[in-house]
C-alpha positions as CSV (number, residue, x, y, z in Angstrom):
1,X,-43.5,21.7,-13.4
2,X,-42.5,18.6,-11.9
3,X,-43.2,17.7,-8.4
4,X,-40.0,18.1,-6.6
5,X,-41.4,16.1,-3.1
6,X,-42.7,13.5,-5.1
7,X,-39.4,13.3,-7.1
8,X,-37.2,13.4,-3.6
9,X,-40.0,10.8,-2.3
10,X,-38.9,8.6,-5.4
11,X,-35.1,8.8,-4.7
12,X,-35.1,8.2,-1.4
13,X,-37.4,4.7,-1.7
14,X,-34.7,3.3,-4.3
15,X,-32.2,5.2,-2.4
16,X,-33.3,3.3,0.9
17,X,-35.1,0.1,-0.3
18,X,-37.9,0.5,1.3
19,X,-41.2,3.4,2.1
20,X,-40.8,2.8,5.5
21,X,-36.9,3.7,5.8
22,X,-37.7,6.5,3.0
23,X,-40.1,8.0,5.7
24,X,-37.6,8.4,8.4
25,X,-34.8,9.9,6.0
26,X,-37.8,12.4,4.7
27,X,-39.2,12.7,8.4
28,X,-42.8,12.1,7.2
29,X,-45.2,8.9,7.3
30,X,-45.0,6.2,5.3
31,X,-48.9,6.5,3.7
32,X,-47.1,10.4,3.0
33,X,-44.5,8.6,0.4
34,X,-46.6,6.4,-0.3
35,X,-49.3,9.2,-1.7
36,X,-46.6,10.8,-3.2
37,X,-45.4,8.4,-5.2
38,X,-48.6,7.3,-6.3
39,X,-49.6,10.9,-7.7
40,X,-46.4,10.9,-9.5
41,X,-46.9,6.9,-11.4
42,X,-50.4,8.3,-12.2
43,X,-49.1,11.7,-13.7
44,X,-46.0,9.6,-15.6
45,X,-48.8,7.3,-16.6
46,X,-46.5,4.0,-16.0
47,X,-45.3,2.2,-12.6
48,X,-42.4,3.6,-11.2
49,X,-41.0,1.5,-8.1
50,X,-41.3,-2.2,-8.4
51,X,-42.4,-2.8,-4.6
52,X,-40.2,-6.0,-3.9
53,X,-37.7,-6.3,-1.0
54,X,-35.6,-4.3,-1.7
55,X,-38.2,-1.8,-3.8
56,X,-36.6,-0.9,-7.3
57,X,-37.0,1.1,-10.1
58,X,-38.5,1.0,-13.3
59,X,-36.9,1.8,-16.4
60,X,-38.6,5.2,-15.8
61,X,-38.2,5.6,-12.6
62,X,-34.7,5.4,-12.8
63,X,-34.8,8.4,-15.4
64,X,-36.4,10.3,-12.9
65,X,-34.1,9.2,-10.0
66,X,-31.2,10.3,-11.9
67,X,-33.0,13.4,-12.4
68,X,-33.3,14.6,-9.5
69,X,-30.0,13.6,-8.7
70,X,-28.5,16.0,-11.4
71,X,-30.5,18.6,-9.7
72,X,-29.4,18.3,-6.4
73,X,-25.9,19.0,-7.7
74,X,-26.9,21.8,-9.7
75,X,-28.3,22.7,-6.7
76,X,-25.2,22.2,-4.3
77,X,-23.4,24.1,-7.2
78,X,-25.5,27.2,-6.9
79,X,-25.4,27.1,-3.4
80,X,-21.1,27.4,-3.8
81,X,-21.7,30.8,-5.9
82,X,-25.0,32.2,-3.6
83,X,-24.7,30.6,-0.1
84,X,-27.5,32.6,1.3
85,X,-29.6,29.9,-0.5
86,X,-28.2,27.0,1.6
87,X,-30.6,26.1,3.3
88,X,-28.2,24.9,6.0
89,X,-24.6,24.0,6.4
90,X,-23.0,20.0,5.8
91,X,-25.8,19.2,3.3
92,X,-24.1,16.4,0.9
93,X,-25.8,15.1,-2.0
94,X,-25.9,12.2,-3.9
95,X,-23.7,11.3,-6.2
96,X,-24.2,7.7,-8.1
97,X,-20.9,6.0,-9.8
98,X,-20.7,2.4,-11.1
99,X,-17.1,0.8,-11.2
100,X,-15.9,-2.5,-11.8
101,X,-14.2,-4.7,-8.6
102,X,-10.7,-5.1,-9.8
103,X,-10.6,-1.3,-10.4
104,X,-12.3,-0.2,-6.9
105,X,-9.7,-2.8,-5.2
106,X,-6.5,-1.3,-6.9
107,X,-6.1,2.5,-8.0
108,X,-9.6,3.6,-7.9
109,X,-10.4,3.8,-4.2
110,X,-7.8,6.2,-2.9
111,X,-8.9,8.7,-5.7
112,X,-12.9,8.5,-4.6
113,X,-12.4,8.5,-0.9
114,X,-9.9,11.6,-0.8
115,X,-12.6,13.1,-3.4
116,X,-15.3,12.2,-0.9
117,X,-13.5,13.0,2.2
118,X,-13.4,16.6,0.5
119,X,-16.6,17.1,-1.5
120,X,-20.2,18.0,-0.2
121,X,-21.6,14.4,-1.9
122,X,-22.7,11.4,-0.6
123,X,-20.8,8.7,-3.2
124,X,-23.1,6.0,-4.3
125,X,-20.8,2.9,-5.8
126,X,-22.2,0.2,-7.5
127,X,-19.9,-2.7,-8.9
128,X,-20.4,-4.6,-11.8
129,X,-18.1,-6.0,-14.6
130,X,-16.8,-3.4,-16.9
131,X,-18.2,-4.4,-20.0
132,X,-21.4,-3.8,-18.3
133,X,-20.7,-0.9,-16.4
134,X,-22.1,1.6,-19.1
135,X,-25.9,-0.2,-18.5
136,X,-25.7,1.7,-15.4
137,X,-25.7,5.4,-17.0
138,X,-28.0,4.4,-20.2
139,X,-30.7,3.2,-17.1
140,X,-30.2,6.1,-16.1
141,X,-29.2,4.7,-12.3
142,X,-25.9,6.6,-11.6
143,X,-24.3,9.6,-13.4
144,X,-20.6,8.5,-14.3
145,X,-19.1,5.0,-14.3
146,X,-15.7,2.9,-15.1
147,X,-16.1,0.9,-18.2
148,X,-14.6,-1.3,-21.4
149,X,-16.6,0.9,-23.9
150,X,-15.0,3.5,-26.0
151,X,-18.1,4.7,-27.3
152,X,-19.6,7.2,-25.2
153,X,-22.8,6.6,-23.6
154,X,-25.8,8.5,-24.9
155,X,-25.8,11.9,-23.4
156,X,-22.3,11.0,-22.0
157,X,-18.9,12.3,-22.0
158,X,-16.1,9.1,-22.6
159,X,-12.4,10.0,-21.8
160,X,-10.1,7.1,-21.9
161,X,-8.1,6.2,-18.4
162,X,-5.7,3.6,-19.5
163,X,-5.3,0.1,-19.7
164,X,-5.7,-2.7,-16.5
165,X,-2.9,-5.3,-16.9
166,X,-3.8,-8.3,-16.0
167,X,-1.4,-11.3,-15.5
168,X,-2.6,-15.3,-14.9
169,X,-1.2,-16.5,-12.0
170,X,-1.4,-19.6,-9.5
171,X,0.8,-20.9,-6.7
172,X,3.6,-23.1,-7.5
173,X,2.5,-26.4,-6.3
174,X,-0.7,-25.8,-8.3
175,X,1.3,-25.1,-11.9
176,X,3.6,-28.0,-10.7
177,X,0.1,-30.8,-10.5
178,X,-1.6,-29.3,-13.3
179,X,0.7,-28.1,-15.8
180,X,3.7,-30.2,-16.1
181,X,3.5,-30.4,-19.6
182,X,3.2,-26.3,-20.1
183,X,-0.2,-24.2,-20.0
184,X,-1.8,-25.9,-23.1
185,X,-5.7,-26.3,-24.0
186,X,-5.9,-29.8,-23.0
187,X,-4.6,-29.0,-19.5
188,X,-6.6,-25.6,-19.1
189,X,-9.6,-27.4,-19.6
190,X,-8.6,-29.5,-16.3
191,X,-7.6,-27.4,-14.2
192,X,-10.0,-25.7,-11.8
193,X,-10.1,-21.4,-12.5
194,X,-12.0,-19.2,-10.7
195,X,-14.6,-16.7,-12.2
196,X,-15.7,-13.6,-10.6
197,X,-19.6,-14.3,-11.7
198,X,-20.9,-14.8,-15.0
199,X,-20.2,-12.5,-16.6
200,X,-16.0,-12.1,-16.0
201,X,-15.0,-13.9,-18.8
202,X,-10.9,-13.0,-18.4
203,X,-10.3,-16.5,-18.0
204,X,-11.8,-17.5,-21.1
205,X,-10.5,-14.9,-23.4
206,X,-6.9,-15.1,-22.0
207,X,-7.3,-19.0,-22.7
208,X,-8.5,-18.3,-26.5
209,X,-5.6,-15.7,-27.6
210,X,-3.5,-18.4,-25.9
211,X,-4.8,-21.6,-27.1
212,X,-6.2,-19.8,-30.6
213,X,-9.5,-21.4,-30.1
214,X,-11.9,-21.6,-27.4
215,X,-11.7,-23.3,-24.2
216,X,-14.1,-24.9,-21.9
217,X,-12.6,-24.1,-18.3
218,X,-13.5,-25.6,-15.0
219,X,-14.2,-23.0,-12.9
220,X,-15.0,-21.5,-9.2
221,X,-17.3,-18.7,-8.6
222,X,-15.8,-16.0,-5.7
223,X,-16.9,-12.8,-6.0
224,X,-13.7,-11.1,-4.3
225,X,-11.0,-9.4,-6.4
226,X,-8.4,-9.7,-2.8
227,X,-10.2,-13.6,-2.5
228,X,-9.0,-14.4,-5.9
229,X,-5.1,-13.8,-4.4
230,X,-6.0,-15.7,-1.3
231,X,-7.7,-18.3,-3.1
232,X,-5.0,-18.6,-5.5
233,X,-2.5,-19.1,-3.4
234,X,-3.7,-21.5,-1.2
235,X,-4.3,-23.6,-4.4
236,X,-7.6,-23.5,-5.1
237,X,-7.6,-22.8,-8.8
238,X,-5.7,-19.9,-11.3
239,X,-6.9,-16.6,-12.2
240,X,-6.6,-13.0,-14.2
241,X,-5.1,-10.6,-11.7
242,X,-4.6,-7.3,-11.9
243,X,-0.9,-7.0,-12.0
244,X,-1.2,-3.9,-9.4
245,X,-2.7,-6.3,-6.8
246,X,-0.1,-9.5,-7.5
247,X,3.1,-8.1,-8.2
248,X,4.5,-8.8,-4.3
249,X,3.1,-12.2,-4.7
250,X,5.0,-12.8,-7.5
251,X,8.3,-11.5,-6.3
252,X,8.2,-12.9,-3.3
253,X,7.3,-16.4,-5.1
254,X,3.9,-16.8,-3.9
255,X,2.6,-16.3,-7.1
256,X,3.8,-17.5,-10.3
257,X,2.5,-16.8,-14.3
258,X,1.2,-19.3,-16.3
259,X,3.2,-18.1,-18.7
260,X,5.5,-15.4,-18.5
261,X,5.0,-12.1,-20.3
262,X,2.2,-13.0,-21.6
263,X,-1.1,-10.4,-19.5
264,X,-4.1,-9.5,-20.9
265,X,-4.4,-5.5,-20.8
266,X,-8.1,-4.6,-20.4
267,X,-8.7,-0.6,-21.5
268,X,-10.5,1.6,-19.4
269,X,-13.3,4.5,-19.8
270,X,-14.7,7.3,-17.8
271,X,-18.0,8.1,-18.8
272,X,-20.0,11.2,-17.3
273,X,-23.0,12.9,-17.8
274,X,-22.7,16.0,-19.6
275,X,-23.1,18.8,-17.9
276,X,-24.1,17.5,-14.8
277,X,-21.9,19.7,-12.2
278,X,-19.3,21.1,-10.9
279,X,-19.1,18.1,-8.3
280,X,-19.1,15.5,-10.5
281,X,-16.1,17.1,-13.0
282,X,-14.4,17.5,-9.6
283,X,-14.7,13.5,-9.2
284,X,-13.6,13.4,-12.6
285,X,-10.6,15.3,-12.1
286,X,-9.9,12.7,-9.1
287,X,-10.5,9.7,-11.3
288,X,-8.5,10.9,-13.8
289,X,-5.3,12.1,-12.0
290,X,-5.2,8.4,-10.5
291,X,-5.6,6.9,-13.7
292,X,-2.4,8.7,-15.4
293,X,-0.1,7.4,-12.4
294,X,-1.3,3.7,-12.1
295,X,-2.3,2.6,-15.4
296,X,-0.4,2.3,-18.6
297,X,-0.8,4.8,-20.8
298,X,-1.0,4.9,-24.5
C-alpha cells in the first residue's frame, strides 16, 4: 500500500511551492514533510521534488501528484453516495485543468467559475498554448485540459469542442502606414506583430497560408490575450484575435482586418482522464455546454 501522508505531503509541496507553506496547509512541521517525502523518494527509488524556489516535480512525482489527486475525487465521490464518511462538511478538492489564454479570456471562464462556484473542488488552471496543452496531462500534472490535438492523450478521453476563429486585426492608422500597398509578404515582414511567447505562432502561420511561403515577422512579446486589443489599438503592432474578443472593435471601427474574410479557425479538444470522477465529468459537462454555444461547430 502506498503511503497516503506521504502522498498528501507530496501534493501539497508542489501544490504550495514550498515545505514550509506545505506544513501550515498540513498543520505539521516542516522537518515532518520533509521526513515524509524523503521516505517516499527512497521507497520510489528516484527524486521526487526538485527543491528550487518554487519546489517542482519530477517526472515521477508528478505521476504521483496526479494520483492522489484522482483519489481525492474518488474520494469526494464516495463521500456524495455514504456521507457518514465525510470526514467534515465544505471539504473541496483539487482539481488540476490546463487551458490555453485566448480560450480562458473568451468562452471558457464563465463555464469553470459557475462549475466551481457549485462543485466541492478547488480548480487548479494552468495556461499554456494549446498545441502544448496536452504535455500537461501526459506529465501527469493536471487531469483534463483544452488543446489543438485530436488524438487523445494516453489514458485520456478526447471530445472535440469546436473551432476558435481567429481574425488579424490592427487600428486603422496602423494598416494605413504599413500596408498601403495591401497585406503582402514584403510588408508583413516590416511591420511590427505581437507574439504571445514563443511558442504562439498564429502570426506566422496566418502569414504563410497568406503569403504561400514563410515569413519572417517582426514581432512584440505581451503575454495578454485582452493586452493584444489594447496594444493593437493604440498601434503598437497587428495580431490574431479571437473573433469573440474583437468583434465590437471592429464594428465600432477600432479595429480593422488585414484582410477581410480571411480568419484562421484554430480546432479545439477536451481531453480527460478516464475515469477519474464524477467531479471532473461534471466540469466536463460545463466545458462542453459552453463550447456548443460559442464556438462554431462542425
Amino acid at each position: 500500500m502506498l503511503d497516503y501522508s506521504a502522498l498528501a505531503a507530496l501534493a501539497a509541496v508542489i501544490r504550495e511551492g514550498s515545505f514550509e507553506r506545505a506544513a501550515r496547509v498540513l498543520h505539521v512541521t516542516p522537518s515532518a514533510v520533509s521526513q515524509r517525502i524523503r521516505l517516499l523518494e527512497e521507497r520510489a527509488g528516484c527524486p521526487l521534488v526538485v527543491r528550487d524556489q518554487p519546489c517542482r516535480a519530477t517526472q515521477t512525482g508528478r505521476r504521483l501528484c496526479q494520483h492522489v489527486d484522482r483519489v481525492r475525487l474518488l474520494e469526494q465521490d464516495l463521500q456524495v453516495t455514504l456521507p457518514a464518511l465525510a470526514p467534515e462538511s465544505g471539504i473541496r478538492v483539487p482539481l488540476p485543468i490546463a487551458v490555453n489564454a485566448d480560450s480562458l479570456a473568451t468562452w471558457l471562464a464563465p463555464a469553470i467559475a459557475g462549475y466551481g462556484a457549485e462543485a466541492p473542488v478547488h480548480l487548479d488552471v494552468a495556461v499554456d498554448d494549446e498545441g502544448h496543452t496536452a504535455e500537461w496531462l501526459r506529465s501527469g500534472a493536471v487531469l483534463a485540459a483544452v488543446t489543438a490535438d485530436a488524438q487523445p492523450t494516453t489514458g485520456c478521453n478526447s471530445q472535440p469542442l469546436g473551432a476558435m476563429r481567429y481574425v488579424a486585426a490592427a487600428s486603422p492608422a496602423f494598416v494605413r502606414r504599413h500596408f498601403p500597398g495591401g497585406v503582402t509578404a514584403g510588408a508583413l515582414a516590416q511591420a511590427p506583430s505581437l507574439q504571445f511567447n514563443t511558442k504562439d505562432d498564429l502570426q506566422a502561420r496566418w502569414a504563410r497560408r497568406l503569403c504561400r511561403r514563410p515569413v519572417e515577422l517582426p514581432r512584440h512579446t505581451l503575454p495578454s490575450t485582452h493586452a493584444f486589443v489594447t496594444a493593437c489599438i493604440a498601434g503598437m503592432g497587428w495580431a490574431m484575435h479571437p473573433l469573440l474578443l474583437v468583434a465590437d472593435p471592429i464594428r465600432s471601427g477600432a479595429l480593422v482586418e488585414l484582410v477581410p474574410a480571411d480568419p484562421l479557425d484554430v480546432p479545439l479538444y477536451w481531453h480527460h482522464a478516464r475515469a477519474a470522477s464524477a467531479l471532473v465529468d461534471g466540469l466536463s459537462r460545463a466545458v462542453l455546454a459552453a463550447a456548443r454555444t460559442s464556438l462554431r461547430q462542425g
